[in-house]
C-alpha positions in Angstrom: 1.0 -16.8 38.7 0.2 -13.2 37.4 -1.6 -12.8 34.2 1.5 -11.9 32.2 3.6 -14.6 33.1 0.4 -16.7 32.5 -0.1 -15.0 29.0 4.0 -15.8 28.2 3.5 -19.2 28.8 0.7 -19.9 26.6 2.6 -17.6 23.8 5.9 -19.1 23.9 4.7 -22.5 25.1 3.6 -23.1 21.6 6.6 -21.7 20.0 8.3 -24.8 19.8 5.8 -26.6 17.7 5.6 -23.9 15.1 9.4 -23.9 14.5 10.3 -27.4 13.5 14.1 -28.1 13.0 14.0 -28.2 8.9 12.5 -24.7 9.2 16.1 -23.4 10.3 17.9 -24.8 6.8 15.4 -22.5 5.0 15.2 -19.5 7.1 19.2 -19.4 7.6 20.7 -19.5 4.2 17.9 -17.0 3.6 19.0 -14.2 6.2 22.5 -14.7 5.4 21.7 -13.7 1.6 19.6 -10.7 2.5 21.8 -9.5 4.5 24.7 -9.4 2.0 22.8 -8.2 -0.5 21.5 -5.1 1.7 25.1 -4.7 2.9 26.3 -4.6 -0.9 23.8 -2.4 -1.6 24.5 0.0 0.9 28.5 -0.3 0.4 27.9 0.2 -3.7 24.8 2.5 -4.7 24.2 4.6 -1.7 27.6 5.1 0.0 28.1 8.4 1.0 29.8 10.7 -1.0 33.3 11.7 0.3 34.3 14.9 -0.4 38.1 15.4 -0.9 41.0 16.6 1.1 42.9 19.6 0.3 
C-alpha cells in the first residue's frame, strides 16, 4: 500500500463516523436556503445593467 492510499484511508475511514444521518436534515434544508438567497441576491441587487437597443 503506498503512503497516500495509506493516508486516504485513515482520512476518509473516519468520515463516516463524523457525519451521522440526522446531520443531513440540518445541513440540507440549510444549503438549499443559501443558495436561494445568493441566487436572489444576485438576480435582484447586482444584476447587470442592460443597456438598451436602438
Amino acid at each position: 500500500m503506498s503512503f497516500t492510499t495509506y493516508y486516504m484511508h485513515l482520512i476518509f475511514g473516519n468520515l463516516p463516523s463524523l457525519l451521522s444521518p440526522d446531520l443531513i436534515l440540518y445541513i440540507l434544508p440549510i444549503l438549499s436556503f443559501s443558495i436561494l438567497f445568493f441566487s436572489f441576491k444576485i438576480m435582484f441587487y447586482k444584476a447587470p445593467k442592460l443597456r438598451k437597443a436602438k
